[in-house]
N, C-alpha and C positions, 0 to 999 in steps of 0.2 A: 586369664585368657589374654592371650597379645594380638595387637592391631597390625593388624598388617596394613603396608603402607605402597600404594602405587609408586611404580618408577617414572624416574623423572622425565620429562619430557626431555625431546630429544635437543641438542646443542641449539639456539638459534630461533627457537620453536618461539618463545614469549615474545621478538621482535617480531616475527610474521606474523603472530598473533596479533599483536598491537597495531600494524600495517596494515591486516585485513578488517580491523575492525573502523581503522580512521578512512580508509576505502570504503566501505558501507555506509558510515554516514555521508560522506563525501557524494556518494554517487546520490544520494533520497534528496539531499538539498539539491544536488543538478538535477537531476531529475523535475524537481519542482520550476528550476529554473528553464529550463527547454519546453516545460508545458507552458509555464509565462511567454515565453519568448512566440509560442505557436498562437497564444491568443492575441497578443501584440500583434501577428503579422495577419491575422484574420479580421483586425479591427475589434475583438470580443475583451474591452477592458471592467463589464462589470465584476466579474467573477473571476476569484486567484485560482492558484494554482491546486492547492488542498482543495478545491469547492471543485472544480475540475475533475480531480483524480476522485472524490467521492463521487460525483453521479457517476464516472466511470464505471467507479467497483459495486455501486449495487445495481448499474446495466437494467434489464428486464424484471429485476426483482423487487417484491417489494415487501420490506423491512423494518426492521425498528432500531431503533440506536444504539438498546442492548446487542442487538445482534448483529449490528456493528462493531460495536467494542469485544463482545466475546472472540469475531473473527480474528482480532487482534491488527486489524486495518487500522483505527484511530484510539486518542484519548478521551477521556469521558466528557469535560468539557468542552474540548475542541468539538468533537463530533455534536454538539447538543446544538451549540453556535452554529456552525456550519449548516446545520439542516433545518434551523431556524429563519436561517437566509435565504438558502437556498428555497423555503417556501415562500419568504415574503416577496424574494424576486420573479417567483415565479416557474421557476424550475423542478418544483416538486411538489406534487399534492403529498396530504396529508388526513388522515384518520382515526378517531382516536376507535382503539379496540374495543367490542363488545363484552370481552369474557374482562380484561383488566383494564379498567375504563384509564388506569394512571399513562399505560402506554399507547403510543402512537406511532401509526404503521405508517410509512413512504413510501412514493413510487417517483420515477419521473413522469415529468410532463410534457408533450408535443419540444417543448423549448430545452428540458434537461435532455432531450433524446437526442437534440443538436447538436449539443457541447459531447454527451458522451459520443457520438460520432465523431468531430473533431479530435479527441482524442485517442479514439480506435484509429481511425486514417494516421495519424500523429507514430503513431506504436508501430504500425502495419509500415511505414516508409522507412522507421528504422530497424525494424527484422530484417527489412526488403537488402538496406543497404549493408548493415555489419554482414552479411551471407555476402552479397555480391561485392563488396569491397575485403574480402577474406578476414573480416577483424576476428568473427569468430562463427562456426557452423553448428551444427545440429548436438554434435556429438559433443564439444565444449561447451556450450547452454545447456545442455541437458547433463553436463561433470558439476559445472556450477552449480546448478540449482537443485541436483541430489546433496552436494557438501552445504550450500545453506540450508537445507532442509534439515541436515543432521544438527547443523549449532541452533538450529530452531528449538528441536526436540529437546537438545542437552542441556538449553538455557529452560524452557519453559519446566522441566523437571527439577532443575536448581530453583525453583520460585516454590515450586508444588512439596517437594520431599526433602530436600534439604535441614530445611529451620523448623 
C-alpha cells in the first residue's frame, strides 16, 4: 500500500509562517506589557500583569486551577503560584471542594472585582480606539480570530493524534 503524501505548501508559506508565529508571541508579551503599563498609571504596583489578566479571565466564575489549565489560559505551575497570591493578597477567596477535598475552588473578591474592572475598561478603550482610529474593524477581528481559532485546532490535534 503506498502513502500518499500532501503537497507542498505554497512558495513563501514557511516564512509567513515563522512571521505569524514570532507575531503571536510578540503580541502576549505586549500585551502583558500595556497591562503593566495600565496598573503603573493607576498607582496598582502589587500585582503583575499575569495576576491581572487571570482575575480577568475567570471574571464572575468560580473555578479551579484544573480548570484553568484545561482552558488552556495558563501553565500548571505558573497558575498554582499565581492563585496562591492572589489569595494571600487578598483578591481571591478560596475553598477547598466537598466531593474532592485535594481541589480548591476560587472566586474573586470585592478587591479582585477591581482589578478585573481595570482591566475590562483597559480592553473596552482599545476596541474603542483600533475601530475608531481604523487599525482594524469588525470584519478583520472576527478574519483573525476565526484563522487563530483554526492553528488552535490543528496544533491541539498535533499533540492529541499525532504521536
Amino acid at each position: 500500500m503506498e502513502m500518499q503524501t500532501s503537497p507542498a505548501p505554497p512558495k513563501g508559506f514557511m516564512s509567513s509562517y515563522l512571521e505569524a508565529l514570532a507575531l503571536v508571541e510578540r503580541l502576549h508579551r505586549l500585551l502583558l506589557d500595556v497591562i503593566k503599563d495600565e496598573f503603573e498609571r493607576v498607582g496598582v504596583l502589587e500585582i503583575n500583569a499575569v495576576q491581572a489578566l487571570l482575575l480577568f479571565n475567570i471574571g464572575d466564575n468560580e473555578v479551579t486551577a484544573g480548570e484553568l489549565k484545561s482552558r488552556g489560559y495558563y501553565q500548571g505551575s505558573n497558575v498554582s503560584y499565581n492563585l496562591k497570591k492572589l489569595v494571600e493578597m487578598g483578591y481571591m477567596h478560596h475553598q477547598r471542594c466537598e466531593i474532592d477535598r485535594r481541589s480548591v475552588r476560587v472566586r474573586l473578591t470585592s478587591r479582585g472585582r477591581e482589578i478585573r474592572d481595570i482591566v475590562t475598561g483597559l480592553f473596552q478603550r482599545h476596541a474603542e480606539g483600533l475601530v475608531d482610529r481604523g487599525v482594524i474593524g469588525v470584519e478583520g477581528i472576527d478574519d483573525i480570530t476565526r484563522a487563530l481559532r483554526r492553528v488552535e485546532r490543528y496544533w491541539t490535534d498535533q499533540i492529541r493524534y499525532i504521536y
